[in-house]
C-alpha positions, 0 to 999 in steps of 0.5 A, spaced: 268 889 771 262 885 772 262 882 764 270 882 765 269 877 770 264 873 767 268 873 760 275 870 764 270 865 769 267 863 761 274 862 758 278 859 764 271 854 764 273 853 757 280 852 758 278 846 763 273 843 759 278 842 754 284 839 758 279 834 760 276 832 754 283 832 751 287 830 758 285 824 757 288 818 754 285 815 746 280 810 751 278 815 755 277 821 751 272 817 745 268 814 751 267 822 753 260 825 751 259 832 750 254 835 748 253 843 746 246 848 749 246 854 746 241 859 751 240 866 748 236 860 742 233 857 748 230 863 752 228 866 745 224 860 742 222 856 748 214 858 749 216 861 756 222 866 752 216 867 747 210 869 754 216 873 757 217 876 750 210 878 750 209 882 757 216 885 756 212 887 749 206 890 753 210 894 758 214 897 753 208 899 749 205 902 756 212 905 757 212 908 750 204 911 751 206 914 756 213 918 754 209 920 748 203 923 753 209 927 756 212 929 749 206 932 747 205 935 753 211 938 752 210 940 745 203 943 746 207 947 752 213 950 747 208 952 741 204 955 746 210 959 748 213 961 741 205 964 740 205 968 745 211 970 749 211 976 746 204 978 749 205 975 756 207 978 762 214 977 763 213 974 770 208 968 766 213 968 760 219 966 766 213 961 769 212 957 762 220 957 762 220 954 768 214 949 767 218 947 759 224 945 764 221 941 769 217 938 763 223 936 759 227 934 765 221 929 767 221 926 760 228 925 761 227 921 767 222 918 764 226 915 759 231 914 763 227 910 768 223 906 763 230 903 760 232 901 766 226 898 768 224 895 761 232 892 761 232 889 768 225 885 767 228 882 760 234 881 765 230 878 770 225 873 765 232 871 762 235 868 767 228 866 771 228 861 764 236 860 764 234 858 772 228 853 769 233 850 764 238 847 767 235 843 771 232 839 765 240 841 762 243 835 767 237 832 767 237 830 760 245 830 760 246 824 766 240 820 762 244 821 755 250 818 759 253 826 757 258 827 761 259 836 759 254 841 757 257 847 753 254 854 752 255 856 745 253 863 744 259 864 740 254 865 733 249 870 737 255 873 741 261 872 738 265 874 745 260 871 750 261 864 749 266 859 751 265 854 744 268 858 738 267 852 734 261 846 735 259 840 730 251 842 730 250 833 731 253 835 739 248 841 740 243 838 743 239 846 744 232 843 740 232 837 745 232 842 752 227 847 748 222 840 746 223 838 754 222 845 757 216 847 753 213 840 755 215 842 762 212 849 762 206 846 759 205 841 765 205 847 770 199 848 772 
C-alpha cells in the first residue's frame, strides 16, 4: 500500500511538474530551467554510498559467519543422528529429533532476522545519504537559477521514477556526487 502511494504521489509530482513547465507561455516556459538528479547513481557512487556499502558488507559477511556456524551445527547434528539412531535409546533418539528441530527452527529465525536487519540498515544508509543530498540539490539548483529538480530513476527502476525521458545535458547527478563528496570529505 505504501509503494502504491509513493508510486501515485511520483506520478502526480510528475504530472505537476509538466504542466508547469508546459503551462507556461513560449517566454516563460525557455526562461524555465530544469535539471534532472538520478539518486540510487548518487547513493551507489557517492564515497559515503560506497563507506555505507562496505559496513553493510562487513555485517552481511558476519551475519553469514554465523548462519553457516548454525548450519553446520545442524548437519554435524543429522549425520550423527542417521549413524546412530538405530543403537539409541529411543528416548535419546526423540531427544535429538527434538533438538534437530529446534535447530532448524533457529537457523530459520536466524535468516529471517539477518535479512530484516540487513534490509532495514541499507534502508536507513539510503535515505540517511538522500537526507544529506538535497540540501546540496537546492543549493546547487537556486545557485544554477534551476527553478526544478527531477528524480530520474526511470534507467535503474523503470517504475520508480517520475521522468520517463531525460536529455542527459539536464542531468546534473555528477555535480550533487562532485559537492557531496567534497562535503563528506569536509566533515570531521
Amino acid at each position: 500500500m505504501m509503494r502504491e502511494n509513493q508510486k501515485i504521489t511520483r506520478v502526480a509530482l510528475g504530472a505537476v511538474a509538466a504542466l508547469i513547465i508546459l503551462g507556461g507561455s513560449g517566454a516563460q516556459a525557455a526562461d524555465m530551467k530544469v535539471a534532472t538528479v538520478k539518486m540510487q547513481v548518487i547513493i551507489n557512487e557517492s564515497v559515503a554510498g560506497k563507506n555505507a556499502v562496505g559496513g553493510l558488507k562487513v555485517k552481511m559477511e558476519a551475519e553469514g559467519k554465523k548462519l553457516q556456524d548454525m548450519k553446520k551445527k545442524l548437519d554435524q547434528l543429522e549425520g550423527e543422528y542417521e549413524q546412530q539412531k538405530m543403537i539409541w535409546r529411543p528416548d535419546v533418539v526423540e531427544e535429538k529429533e527434538f533438538e534437530m528441530i529446534r535447530l532448524r527452527r533457529d537457523l530459520e529465525n536466524n535468516q529471517k532476522d539477518s535479512s530484516t536487519m540487513l534490509r532495514r540498515a541499507q534502508g536507513k544508509a539510503s535515505q540517511q545519504i538522500i537526507n544529506d543530498v538535497q540540501g546540496i540539490i537546492n543549493d546547487y539548483a537556486k545557485q544554477k537559477g534551476i527553478v526544478m529538480v527531477l528524480e530520474n530513476s526511470s534507467g535503474l527502476n523503470p517504475s520508480g521514477g517520475v521522468v520517463a525521458y531525460a536529455d542527459d545535458s539536464i542531468d546534473i547527478t555528477a555535480d550533487i556526487i562532485k559537492l557531496y563528496d567534497a562535503k563528506t570529505k569536509a566533515k570531521p
